[in-house]
PAGULO-61604 format. One record per residue (C-alpha): residue number from 1; x, y, z. Coordinates in Angstrom, 2 decimals, padded with zeros to 5 digits, always signed. Layout:
BEGIN
pami;east;north;up
NUM;X;Y;Z;
...
//
This chain:
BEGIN
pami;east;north;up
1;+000.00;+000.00;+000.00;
2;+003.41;+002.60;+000.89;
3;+004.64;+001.97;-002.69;
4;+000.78;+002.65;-004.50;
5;+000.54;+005.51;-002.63;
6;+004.26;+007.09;-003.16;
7;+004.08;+006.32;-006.75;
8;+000.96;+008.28;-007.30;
9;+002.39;+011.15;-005.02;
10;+005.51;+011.07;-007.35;
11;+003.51;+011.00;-010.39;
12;+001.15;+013.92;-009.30;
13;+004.53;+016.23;-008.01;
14;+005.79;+015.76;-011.68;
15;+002.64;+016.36;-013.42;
16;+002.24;+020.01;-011.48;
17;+005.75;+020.63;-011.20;
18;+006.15;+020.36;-015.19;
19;+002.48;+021.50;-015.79;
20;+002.51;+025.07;-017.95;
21;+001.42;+028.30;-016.94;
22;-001.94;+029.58;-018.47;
23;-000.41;+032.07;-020.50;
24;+001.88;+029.69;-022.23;
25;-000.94;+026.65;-022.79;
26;-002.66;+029.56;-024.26;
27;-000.12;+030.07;-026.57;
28;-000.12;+026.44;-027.35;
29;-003.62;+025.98;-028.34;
30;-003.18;+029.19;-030.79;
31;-000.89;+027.21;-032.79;
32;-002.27;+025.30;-036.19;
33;-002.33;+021.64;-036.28;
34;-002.61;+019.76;-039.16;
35;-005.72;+019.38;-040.92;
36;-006.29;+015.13;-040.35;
37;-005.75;+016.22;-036.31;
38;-009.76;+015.89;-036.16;
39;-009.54;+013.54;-032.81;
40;-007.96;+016.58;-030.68;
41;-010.67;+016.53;-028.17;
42;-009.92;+013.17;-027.10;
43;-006.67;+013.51;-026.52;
44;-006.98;+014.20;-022.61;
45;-008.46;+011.14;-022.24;
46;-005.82;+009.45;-024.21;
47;-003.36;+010.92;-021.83;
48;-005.31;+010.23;-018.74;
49;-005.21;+006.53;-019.60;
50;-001.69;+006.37;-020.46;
51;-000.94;+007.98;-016.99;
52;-003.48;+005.44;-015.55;
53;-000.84;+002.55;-017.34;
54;+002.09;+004.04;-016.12;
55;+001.10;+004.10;-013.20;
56;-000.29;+000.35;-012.92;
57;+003.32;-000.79;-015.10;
58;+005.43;+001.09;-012.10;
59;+003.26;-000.19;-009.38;
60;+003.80;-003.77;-010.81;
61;+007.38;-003.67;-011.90;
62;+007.91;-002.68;-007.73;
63;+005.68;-005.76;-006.85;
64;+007.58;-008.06;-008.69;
65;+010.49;-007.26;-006.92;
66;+011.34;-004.20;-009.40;
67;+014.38;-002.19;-007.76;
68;+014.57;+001.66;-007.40;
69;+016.86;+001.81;-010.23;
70;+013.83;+000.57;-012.16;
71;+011.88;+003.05;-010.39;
72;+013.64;+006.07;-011.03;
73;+013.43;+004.69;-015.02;
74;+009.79;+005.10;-014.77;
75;+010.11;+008.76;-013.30;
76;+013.03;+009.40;-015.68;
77;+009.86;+008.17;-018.63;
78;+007.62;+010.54;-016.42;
79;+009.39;+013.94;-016.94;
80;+010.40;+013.56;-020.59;
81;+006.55;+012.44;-021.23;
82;+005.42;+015.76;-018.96;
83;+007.75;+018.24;-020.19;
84;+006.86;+017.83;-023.93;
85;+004.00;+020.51;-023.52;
86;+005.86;+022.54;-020.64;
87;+009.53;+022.62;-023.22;
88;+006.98;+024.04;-025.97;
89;+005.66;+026.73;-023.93;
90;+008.89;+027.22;-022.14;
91;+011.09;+027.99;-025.00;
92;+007.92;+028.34;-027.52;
93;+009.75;+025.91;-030.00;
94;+007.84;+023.35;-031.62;
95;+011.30;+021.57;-032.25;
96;+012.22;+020.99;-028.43;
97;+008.58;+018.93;-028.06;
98;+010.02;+016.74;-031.21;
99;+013.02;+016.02;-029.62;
100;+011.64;+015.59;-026.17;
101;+008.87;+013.06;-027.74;
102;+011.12;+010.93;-029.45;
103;+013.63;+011.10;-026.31;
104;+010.41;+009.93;-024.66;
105;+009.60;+007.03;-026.74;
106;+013.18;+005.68;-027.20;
107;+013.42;+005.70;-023.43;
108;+009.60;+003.84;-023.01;
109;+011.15;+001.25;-025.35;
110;+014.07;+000.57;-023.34;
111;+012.30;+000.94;-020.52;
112;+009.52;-001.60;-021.77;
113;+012.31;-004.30;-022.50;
114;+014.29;-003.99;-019.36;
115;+010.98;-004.36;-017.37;
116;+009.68;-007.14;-019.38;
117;+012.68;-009.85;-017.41;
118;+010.14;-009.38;-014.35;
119;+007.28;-008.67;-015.23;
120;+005.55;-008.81;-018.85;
121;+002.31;-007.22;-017.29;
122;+004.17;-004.13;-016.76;
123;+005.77;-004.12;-020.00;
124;+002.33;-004.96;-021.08;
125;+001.25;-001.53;-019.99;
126;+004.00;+000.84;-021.64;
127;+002.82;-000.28;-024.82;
128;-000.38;+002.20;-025.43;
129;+002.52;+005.04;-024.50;
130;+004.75;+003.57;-026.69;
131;+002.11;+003.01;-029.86;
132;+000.61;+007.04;-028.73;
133;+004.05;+008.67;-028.71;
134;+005.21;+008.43;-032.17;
135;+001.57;+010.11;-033.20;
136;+002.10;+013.03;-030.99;
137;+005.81;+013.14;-032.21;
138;+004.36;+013.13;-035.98;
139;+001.79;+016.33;-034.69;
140;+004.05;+018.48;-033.24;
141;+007.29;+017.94;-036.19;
142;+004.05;+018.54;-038.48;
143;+002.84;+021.44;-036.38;
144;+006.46;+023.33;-037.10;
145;+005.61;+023.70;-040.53;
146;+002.27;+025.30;-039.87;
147;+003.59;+027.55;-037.20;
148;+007.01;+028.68;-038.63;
//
């Protein structure tokens, strides 16, 4: 019960810590996206369910005897996943989300295999990050055209 609880308190301190300001996520949803983007509105609920994954992968990887180097992978995955949006807005670059979303993906996948020797559930559960990511990669690089 310690662990469920700390990783949610961990995942929620990221997630406001790396959250943007108003002003900037204002900024954000100014810019043009491309025209086949016409499943925007669910996207929050995408991202709600990968969180809700991440969070049941890292909970299991612990339980199966998952060590805190394994841990701290899964927070490492955390802040390059929550600072894609929070980069953008930040440095109001379209480039650094690229770079932080394939960083992000690259790391999932070696994440995803290292996890999978203990537990394939947990591996199991990176995957709708890992088929999500390259999509929101493919936006954003697209959205730098739009938005030069």
């Amino acid at each position: 019960m310690a662990a469920a609880l700390l990783i949610l308190l961990v995942m929620a301190a990221v997630v406001a810590g790396l959250n943007p300001n108003r002003a900037a996520f204002s900024w954000f949803m100014t810019l043009r996206r491309p025209a086949w983007l016409s499943f925007e509105r669910w996207i929050p609920l995408i991202w709600i369910t990968i969180y809700a994954c991440f969070y049941a992968s890292a909970l299991l990887a612990w339980q199966s005897g998952g060590s805190l180097a394994i841990q701290a992978g899964y927070l490492l995955l955390l802040v390059l996943v929550q600072s894609y949006t929070w980069l953008i807005c930040r440095t109001r670059r379209l480039a650094n989300g690229t770079r932080v979303g394939f960083a992000g993906w690259a790391w999932g996948v070696a994440l995803a295999l290292i996890v999978l020797e203990s537990s394939r559930s947990a591996a199991l559960l990176l995957v709708p990050y890992l088929l999500w990511s390259p999509v929101g990669t493919l936006v954003t690089w697209q959205m730098q055209r739009l938005n030069r």
